[in-house]
C-alpha positions as CSV (number, residue, x, y, z in Angstrom):
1,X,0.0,0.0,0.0
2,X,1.4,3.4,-1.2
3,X,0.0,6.5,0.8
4,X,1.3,10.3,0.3
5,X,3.3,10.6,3.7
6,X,1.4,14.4,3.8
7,X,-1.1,15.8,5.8
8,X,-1.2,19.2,4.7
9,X,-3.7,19.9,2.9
10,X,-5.8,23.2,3.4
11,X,-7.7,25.8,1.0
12,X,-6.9,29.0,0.4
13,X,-9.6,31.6,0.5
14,X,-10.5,31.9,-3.5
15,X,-10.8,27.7,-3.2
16,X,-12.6,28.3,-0.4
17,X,-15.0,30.6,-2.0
18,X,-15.5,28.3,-5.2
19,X,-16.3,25.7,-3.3
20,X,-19.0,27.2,-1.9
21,X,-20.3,28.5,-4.6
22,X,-20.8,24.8,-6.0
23,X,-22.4,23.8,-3.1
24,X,-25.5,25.9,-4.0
25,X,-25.4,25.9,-7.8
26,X,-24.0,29.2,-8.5
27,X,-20.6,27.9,-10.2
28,X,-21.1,24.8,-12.7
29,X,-18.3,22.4,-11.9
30,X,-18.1,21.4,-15.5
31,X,-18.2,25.2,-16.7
32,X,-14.8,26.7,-17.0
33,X,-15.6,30.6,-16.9
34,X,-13.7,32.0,-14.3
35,X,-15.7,33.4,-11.2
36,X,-16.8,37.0,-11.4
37,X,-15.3,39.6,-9.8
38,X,-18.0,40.8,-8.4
39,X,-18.8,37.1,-7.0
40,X,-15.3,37.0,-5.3
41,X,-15.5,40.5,-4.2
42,X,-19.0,39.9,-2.2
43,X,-18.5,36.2,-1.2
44,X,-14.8,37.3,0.4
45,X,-16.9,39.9,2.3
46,X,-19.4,37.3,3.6
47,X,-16.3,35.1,4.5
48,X,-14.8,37.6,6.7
49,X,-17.9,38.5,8.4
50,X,-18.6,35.1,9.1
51,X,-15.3,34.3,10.5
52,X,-15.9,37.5,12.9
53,X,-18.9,36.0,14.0
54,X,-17.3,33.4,14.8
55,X,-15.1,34.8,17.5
56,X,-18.3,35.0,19.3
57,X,-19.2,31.8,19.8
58,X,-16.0,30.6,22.0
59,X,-15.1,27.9,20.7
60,X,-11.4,29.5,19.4
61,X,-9.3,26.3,21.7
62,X,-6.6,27.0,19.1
63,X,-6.8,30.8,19.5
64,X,-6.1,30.3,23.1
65,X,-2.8,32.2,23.3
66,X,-0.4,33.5,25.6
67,X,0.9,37.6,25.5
68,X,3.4,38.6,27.4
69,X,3.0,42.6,29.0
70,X,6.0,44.4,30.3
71,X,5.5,46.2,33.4
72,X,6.1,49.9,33.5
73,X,6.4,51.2,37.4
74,X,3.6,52.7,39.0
75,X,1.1,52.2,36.2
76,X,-2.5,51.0,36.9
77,X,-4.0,50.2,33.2
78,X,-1.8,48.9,29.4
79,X,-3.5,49.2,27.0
80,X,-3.2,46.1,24.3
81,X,-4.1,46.5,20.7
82,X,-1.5,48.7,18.1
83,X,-0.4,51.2,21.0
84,X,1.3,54.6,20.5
85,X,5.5,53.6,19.7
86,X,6.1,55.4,23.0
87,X,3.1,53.8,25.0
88,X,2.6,50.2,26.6
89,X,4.9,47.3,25.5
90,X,3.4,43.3,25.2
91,X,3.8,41.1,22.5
92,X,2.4,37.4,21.6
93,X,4.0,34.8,23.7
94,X,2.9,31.2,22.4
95,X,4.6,29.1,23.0
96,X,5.1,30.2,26.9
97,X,7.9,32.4,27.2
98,X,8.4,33.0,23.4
99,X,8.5,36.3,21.5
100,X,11.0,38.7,23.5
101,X,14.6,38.7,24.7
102,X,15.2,39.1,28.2
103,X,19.2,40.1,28.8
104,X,21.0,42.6,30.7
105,X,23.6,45.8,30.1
106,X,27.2,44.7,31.0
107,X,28.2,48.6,30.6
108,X,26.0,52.0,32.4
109,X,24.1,53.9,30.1
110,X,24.5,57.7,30.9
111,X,21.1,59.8,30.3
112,X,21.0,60.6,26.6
113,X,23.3,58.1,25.5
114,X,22.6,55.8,22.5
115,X,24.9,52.9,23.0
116,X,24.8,50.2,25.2
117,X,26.5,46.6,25.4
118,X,24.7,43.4,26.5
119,X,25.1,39.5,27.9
120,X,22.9,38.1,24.8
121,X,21.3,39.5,21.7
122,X,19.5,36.4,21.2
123,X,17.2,34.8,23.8
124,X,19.4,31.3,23.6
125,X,20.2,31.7,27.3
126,X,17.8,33.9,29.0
127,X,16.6,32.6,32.0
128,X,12.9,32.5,30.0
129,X,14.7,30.2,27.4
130,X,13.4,26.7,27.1
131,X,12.4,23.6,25.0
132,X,10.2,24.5,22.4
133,X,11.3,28.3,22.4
134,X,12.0,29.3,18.8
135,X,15.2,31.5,18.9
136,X,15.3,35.2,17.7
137,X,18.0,37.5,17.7
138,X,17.5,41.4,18.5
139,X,17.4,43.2,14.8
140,X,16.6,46.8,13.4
141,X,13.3,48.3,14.4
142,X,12.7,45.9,17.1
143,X,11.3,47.7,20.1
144,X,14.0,47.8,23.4
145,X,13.1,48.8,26.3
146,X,16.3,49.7,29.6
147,X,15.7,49.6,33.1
148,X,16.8,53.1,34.8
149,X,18.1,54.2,37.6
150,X,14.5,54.8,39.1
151,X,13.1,51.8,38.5
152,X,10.6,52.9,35.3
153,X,11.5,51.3,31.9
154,X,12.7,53.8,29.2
155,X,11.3,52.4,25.6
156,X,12.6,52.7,22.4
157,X,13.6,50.8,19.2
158,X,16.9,49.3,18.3
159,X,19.1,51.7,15.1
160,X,21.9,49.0,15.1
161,X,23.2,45.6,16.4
162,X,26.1,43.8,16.7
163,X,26.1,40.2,17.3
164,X,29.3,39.8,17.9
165,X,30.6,42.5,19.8
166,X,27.0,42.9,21.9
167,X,26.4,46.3,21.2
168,X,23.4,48.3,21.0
169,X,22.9,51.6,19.2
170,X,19.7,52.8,20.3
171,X,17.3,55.2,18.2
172,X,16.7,57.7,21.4
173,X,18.8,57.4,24.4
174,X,17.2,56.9,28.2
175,X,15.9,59.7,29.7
176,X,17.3,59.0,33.2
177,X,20.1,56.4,32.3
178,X,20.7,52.8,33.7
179,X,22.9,51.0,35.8
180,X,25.5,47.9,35.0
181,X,23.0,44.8,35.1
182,X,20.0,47.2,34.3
183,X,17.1,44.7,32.8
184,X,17.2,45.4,28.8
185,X,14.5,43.7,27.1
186,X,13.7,43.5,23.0
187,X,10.3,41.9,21.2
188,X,9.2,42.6,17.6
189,X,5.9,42.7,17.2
190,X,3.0,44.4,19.4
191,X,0.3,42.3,21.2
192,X,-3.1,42.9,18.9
193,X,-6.3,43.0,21.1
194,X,-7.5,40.0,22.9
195,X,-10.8,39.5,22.4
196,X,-10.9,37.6,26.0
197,X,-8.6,37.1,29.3
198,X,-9.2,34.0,30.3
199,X,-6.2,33.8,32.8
200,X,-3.2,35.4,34.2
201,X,-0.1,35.2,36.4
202,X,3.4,37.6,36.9
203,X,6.5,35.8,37.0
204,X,9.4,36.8,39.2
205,X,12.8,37.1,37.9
206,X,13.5,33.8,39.7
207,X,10.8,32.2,37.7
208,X,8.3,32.0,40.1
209,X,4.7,32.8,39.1
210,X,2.1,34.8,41.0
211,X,-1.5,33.6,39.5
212,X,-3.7,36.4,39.2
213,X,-7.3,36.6,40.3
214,X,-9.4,37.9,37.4
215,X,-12.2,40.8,38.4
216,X,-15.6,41.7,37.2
217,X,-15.8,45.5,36.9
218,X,-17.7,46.3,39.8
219,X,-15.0,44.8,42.0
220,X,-12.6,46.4,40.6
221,X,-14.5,49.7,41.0
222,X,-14.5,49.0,44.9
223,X,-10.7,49.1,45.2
224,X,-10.3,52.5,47.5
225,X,-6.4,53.1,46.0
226,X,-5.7,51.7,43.0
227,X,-2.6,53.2,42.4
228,X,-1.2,50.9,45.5
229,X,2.5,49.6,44.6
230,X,3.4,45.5,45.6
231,X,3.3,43.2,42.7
232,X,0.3,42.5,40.1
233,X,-1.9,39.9,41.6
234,X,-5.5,40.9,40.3
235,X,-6.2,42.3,37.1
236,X,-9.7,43.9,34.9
237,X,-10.0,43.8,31.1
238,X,-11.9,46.2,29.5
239,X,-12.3,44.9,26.0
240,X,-12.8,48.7,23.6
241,X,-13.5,48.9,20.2
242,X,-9.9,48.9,19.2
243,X,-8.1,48.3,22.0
244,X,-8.6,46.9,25.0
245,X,-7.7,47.9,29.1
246,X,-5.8,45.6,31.2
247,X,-6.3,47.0,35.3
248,X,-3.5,45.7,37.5
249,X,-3.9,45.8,41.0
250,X,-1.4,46.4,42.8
251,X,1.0,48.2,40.4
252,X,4.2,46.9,39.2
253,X,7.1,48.1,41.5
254,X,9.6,45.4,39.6
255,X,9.6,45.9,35.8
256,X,12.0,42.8,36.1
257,X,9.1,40.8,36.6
258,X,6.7,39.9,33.5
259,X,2.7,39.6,33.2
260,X,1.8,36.8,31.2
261,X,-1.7,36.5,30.0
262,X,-3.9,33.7,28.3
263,X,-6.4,35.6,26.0
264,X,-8.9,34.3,23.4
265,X,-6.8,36.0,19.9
266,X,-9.0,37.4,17.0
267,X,-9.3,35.0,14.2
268,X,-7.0,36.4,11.0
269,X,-8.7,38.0,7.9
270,X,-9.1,36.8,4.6
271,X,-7.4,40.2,2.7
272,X,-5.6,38.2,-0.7
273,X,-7.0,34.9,-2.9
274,X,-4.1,32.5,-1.4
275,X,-4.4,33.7,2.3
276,X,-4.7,30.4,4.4
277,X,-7.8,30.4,6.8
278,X,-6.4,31.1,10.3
279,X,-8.0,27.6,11.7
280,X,-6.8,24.2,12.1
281,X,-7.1,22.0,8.9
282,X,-10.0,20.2,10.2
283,X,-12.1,23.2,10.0
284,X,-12.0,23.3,6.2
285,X,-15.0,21.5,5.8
286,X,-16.7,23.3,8.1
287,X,-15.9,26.6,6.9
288,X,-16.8,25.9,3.1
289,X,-20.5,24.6,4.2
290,X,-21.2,27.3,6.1
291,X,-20.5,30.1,3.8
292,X,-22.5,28.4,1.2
293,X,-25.1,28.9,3.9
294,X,-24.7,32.1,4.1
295,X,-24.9,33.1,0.5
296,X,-28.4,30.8,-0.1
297,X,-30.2,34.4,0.1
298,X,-27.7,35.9,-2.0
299,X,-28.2,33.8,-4.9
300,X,-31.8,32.2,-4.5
301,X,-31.1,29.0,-4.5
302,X,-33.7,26.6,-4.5
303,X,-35.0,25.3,-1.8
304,X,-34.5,21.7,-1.6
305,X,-30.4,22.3,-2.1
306,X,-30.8,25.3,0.2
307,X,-31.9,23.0,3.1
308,X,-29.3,20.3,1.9
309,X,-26.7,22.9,2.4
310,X,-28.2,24.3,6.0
311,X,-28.3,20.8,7.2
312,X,-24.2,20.0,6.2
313,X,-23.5,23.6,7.7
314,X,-25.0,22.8,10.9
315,X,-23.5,19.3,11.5
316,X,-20.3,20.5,10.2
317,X,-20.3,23.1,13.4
318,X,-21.4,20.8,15.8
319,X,-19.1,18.1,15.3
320,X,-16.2,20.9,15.3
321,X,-17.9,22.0,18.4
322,X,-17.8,18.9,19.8
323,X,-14.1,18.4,19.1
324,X,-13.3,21.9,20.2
325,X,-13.1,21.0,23.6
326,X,-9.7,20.6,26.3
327,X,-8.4,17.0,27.8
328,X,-7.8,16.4,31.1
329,X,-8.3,13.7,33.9
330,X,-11.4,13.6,35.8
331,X,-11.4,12.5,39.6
332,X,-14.2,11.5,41.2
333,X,-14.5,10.3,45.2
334,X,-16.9,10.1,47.8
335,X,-18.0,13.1,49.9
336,X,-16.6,12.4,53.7
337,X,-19.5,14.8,54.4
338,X,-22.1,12.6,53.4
339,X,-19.8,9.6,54.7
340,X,-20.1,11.0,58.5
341,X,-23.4,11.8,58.0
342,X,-24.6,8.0,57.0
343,X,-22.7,6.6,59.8
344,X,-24.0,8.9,62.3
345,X,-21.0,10.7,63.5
């Protein structure tokens, strides 16, 4: 028996609209005429409105991700989502501990200056390195941020690098200046919105995490100081528009430590005709029935196929929903309460 040793295979968003086209008779498999551009143009448009819906109905297990926020001294809210440059730092972190370099300054950095040298310009041997941890190396335009003298975190992006030498040109110099052994930390790439905090913790330079207690608003309302210092053990999100508010309580004294968060990420759009569909493979299927649902009214197709289709669609999505779900071991014992009580104690 010969098999193709591959398990690849996915759609791309233009094979994803044709097939769902010839689920409800608008596209003749046996016809050759290219589809419209108005067709591709409105069924892309129902593809990425669907997909949005989507994020709505939890069941994103594989958009469960992990985002990393930097602590800045004193500061009560970040906000996450395409910040200002010069505003709050955090940046995807899946797998745990991924995404950012965490090193420190063998020289002092004088208030202004724009050079500084460090242990590691990759995160190889970080103390957040591990199995797993795809290696990246500080580069151009990646965003740096240098513990001061006062404890706050200066931020601002890398002009040059030197991999072999260690040294740092910065694009604006420290406002303060740091210390020999300040904290210098690098990422690429900012942390887009999370639709939904599902969990949290701060880890300590040693490694040790904190797990953070996750608030409804009105609690967090009932805090009489929230601008009291200690280390980030309870945290808010206000999910905006564009952004979104993360409330730490206490604030950060430490901005050694890190907040990691587990957040429900938006599902990717469909922008070009060979973007990939930001879902496992298995939900191919599933994703090609239901937007032939969605375009029955769109292209009055007859009823018998149009229930044909509404059927697939709907088992398609609970059979994914079904399999969307997390593994672990169950225990079950008696109650000693109800033990004591039976025997009379």
């Amino acid at each position: 028996m010969s098999t193709s040793g591959t398990i690849i295979f996915r759609l791309n968003r233009d094979q994803i609209i044709s097939q769902a086209l010839l689920k409800i008779g608008a596209l003749d498999p046996e016809n050759t005429a290219s589809i419209t551009t108005s067709q591709t143009i409105n069924t892309a448009n129902a593809l990425n409105l669907m997909i949005k819906g989507w994020e709505a109905e939890g069941l994103q297990l594989w958009e469960r991700k992990y985002g990393v926020i930097f602590p800045q001294k004193n500061q009560p809210v970040y906000v996450l989502g395409n910040p200002a440059p010069g505003g709050d730092h955090a940046c995807l972190s899946t797998p745990l501990g991924s995404g950012f370099i965490r090193t420190t300054a063998t020289t002092a950095i004088a208030a202004g200056a724009t050079s500084v040298t460090v242990v590691a310009t990759d995160n190889a041997a970080t103390p957040f390195a591990s199995v797993g941890v795809p290696k990246i190396t500080m580069a151009i335009a990646d965003n740096i941020g240098i513990q001061q003298t006062d404890g706050t975190m200066f931020w601002t992006t890398i002009a040059t690098v030197d991999t072999g030498t260690k040294v740092v040109t910065l694009t604006l110099g420290p406002t303060i200046g740091s210390a020999i052994g300040a904290t210098i930390t690098t990422y690429t790439t900012k942390l887009m919105r999370p639709l939904r905090i599902l969990d949290g913790f701060t880890r300590q330079l040693q490694g040790n995490d904190i797990p953070h207690l996750l608030l409804p608003r009105e609690q967090y309302n009932r805090f009489g100081m929230k601008t009291s210092p200690g280390t980030p053990i309870q945290s808010y999100y206000d999910q905006q528009e564009n952004v979104g508010h993360l409330y730490v309580y206490p604030t950060a004294q430490d901005v050694t430590q890190l907040m990691f968060i587990e957040f429900q990420k938006p599902i990717e759009d469909f922008n070009n005709a060979t973007d990939d569909f930001d879902l496992p493979q298995e939900w191919g299927e599933c994703i090609v029935w239901n937007l032939a649902a969605r375009l029955i009214p769109d292209y009055g197709c007859p009823e018998i196929r149009a229930n044909q289709v509404m059927r697939y669609a709907d088992l398609f999505m609970k059979r994914l929903d079904g399999w969307d779900q997390e593994t672990g071991s169950i225990y079950i014992q008696p109650s000693q309460w109800a033990y004591y009580q039976g025997s009379g104690s």
